[in-house]
N, C-alpha and C positions, 0 to 999 in steps of 0.2 A: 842404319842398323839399330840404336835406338830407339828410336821410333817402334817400331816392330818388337822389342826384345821387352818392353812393361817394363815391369817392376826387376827382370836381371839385366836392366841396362848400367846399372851402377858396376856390374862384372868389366862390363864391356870397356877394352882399352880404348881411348882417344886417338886415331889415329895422329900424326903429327905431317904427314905427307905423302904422297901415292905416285910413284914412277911408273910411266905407261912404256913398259918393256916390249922391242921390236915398234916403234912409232917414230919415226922422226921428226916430227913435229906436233905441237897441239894450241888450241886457243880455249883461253877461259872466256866467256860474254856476262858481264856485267848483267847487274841491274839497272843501269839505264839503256843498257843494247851499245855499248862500247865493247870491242872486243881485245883482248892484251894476250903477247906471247906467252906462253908457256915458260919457264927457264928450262935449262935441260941439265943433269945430273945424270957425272954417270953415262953421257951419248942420249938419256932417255927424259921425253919432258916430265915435269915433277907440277905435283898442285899440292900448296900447301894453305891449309883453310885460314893458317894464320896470315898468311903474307897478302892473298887474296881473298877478304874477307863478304865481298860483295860479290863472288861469282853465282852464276845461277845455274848455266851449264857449262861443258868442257867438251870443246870442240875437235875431234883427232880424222887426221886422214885416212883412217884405216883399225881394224879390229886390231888391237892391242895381245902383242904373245902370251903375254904374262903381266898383271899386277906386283907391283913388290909393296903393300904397306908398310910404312915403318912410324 
């Protein structure tokens, strides 16, 4: 979102975490191509940039209902 928003990115809140609502399961994969569960929060897995700071992508079995950023 940064990225894209220039110079009104300093508006833009830091996300802190992102539940993938209707998923029961997800994988983050790593920068060396190691892949780690997800935790789940909530029934729902959760990515948190801080706890996983090397992920590249986020791997989910299925299209997600709903985002909840917090």
């Amino acid at each position: 979102m940064k990225k894209i928003a220039g110079l009104l990115a300093m508006a833009l809140p830091t996300p802190k975490a992102v539940l993938f609502i209707g998923v029961p399961s997800g994988e983050a994969e790593l920068a060396d191509g190691r892949r780690v569960a997800l935790p789940l929060v909530k029934g729902a897995p959760s990515y948190d940039p801080a706890a996983i700071p090397n992920a590249r992508r986020i791997h989910l079995p299925k299209v997600p209902a709903k985002l909840d950023i917090g």
